[in-house]
N, C-alpha and C positions, 0 to 999 in steps of 0.2 A: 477444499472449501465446502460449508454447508450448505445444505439449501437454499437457509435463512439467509445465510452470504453472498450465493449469488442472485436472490432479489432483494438483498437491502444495497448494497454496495453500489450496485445502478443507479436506483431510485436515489439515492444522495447525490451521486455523481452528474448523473441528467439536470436535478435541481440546478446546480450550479454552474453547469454547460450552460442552462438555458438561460440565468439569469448573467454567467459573463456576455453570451453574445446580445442580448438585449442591450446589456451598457455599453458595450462597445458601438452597436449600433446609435443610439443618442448620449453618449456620456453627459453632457453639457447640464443636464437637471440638477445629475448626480453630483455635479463635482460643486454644482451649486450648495445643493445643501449642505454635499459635506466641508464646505468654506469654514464655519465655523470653528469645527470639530479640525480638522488641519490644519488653523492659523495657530490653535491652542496645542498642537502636536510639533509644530516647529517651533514655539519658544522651547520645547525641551529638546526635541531633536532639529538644530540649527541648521544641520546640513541634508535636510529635507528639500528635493526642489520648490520652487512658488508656484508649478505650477498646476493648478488642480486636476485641469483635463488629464493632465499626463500621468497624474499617479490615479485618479479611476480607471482611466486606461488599460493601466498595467497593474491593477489589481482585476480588474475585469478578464484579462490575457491569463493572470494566474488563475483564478478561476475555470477559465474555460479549460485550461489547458490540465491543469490536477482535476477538475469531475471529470474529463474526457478519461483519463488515465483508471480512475477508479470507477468508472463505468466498465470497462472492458477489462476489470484485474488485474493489471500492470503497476506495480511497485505503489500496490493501497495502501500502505501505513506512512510512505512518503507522501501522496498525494491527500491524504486525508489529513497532516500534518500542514501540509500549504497552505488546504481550504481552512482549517481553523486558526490559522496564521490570516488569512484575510480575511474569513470572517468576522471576529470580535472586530476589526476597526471599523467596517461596513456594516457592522450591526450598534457602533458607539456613532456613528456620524448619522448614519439615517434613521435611527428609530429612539433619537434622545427625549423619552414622554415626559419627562419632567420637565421640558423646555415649554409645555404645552400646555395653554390655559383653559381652552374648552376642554372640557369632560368627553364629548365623542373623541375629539380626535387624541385626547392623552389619552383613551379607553385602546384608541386605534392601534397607536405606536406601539404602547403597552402590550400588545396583542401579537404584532410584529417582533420585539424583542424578546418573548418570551418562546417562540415561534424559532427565532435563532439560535436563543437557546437549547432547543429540542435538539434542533439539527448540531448545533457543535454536540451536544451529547453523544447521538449516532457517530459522530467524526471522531471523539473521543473511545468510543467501543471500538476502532477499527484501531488507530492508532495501538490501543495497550491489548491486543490482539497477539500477544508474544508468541503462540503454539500455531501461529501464521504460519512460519516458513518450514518449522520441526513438520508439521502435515503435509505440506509440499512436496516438502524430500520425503518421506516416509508412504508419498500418491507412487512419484517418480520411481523411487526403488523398487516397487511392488509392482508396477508397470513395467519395468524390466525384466523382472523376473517372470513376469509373465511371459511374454513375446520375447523375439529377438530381435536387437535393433538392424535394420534395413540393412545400414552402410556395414554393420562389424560383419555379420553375415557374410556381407558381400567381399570384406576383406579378409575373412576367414577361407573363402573360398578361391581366392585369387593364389596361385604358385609362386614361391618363392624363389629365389636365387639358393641360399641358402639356410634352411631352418637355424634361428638359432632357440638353443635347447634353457626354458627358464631354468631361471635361478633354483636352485633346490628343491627341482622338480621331479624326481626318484627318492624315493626314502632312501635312505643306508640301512648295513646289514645293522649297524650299532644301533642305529633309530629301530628297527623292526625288532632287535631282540632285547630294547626295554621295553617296547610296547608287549610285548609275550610274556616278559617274565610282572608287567605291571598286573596283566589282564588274568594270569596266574595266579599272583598273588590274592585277589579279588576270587578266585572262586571258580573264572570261569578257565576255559579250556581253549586253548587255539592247536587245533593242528595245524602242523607243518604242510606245506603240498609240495 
């Protein structure tokens, strides 16, 4: 991960920690406003519950629980895929400014959805983040190769009953003397010992 990854990925993640446990702590505004916005989402999806509380709830749940995830770098292109899974309908129910006939507060809304905008953007650079996990394992291996891991160590050094001998773990004479007559051919010289 880069640097830039582990302070953007937070800062996204927290965002929406902080604003699921706010809903969850009052949903009842939210599910207010977004009454409208869900009565017109259940004539298309009929088998939507009726009840509002319950789906801010549990959009709120999702939230908190994917920025928690992609705050601490745990499976971020899943969890950045949730939050913009609940964000676009949490940003069509509460900040619809075309609904709004005063100028401040369409200015306002306006302001907030373009705002959400932003943020699914961020959520979208994390998701199509492909050379995500290829870096990962390419940390991992390198980390390996560095140190030696505790436990193999440890089972390296513990006595056996009986060694068993790997697989094709001695060269043959037939292996060794294409390798002579390859390294010959090539120029260079091997002596025998």
């Amino acid at each position: 991960m880069t640097p830039l990854q582990l302070v953007a990925r937070p800062l996204l993640g927290t965002f929406f920690v902080s604003a699921g446990v706010e809903t969850l702590g009052e949903p009842e505004p939210r599910a207010e406003m977004a009454g409208p916005f869900l009565a017109k989402l259940r004539e298309k999806a009929p088998g939507l519950p009726d009840d509002d509380v319950l789906l801010v709830r549990v959009n709120a749940a999702v939230q908190v629980a994917a920025g928690a995830l992609l705050t601490v770098g745990r499976l971020p292109r899943v969890a950045s895929l949730a939050l913009a899974a609940s964000l676009v309908p949490t940003t069509l129910a509460g900040h619809p400014f075309w609904e709004h006939e005063d100028a401040g507060q369409r200015a306002a809304q306006r302001t907030q959805l373009a705002k959400n905008g932003a943020v699914l953007g961020g959520l979208v650079a994390v998701i199509s983040d492909a050379g995500h996990q290829a870096r990962i394992h390419a940390l991992r291996a390198r980390a390996r190769h560095r140190r030696p891991c505790p436990v193999s160590a440890a089972k390296n050094s513990m006595p056996t009953k009986k060694p068993m001998p790997a697989k094709n773990s001695m060269p043959t004479k037939n292996s060794l003397k294409k390798a002579r007559q390859t390294l010959s051919q090539k120029g260079s010289s091997l002596s025998p010992k």
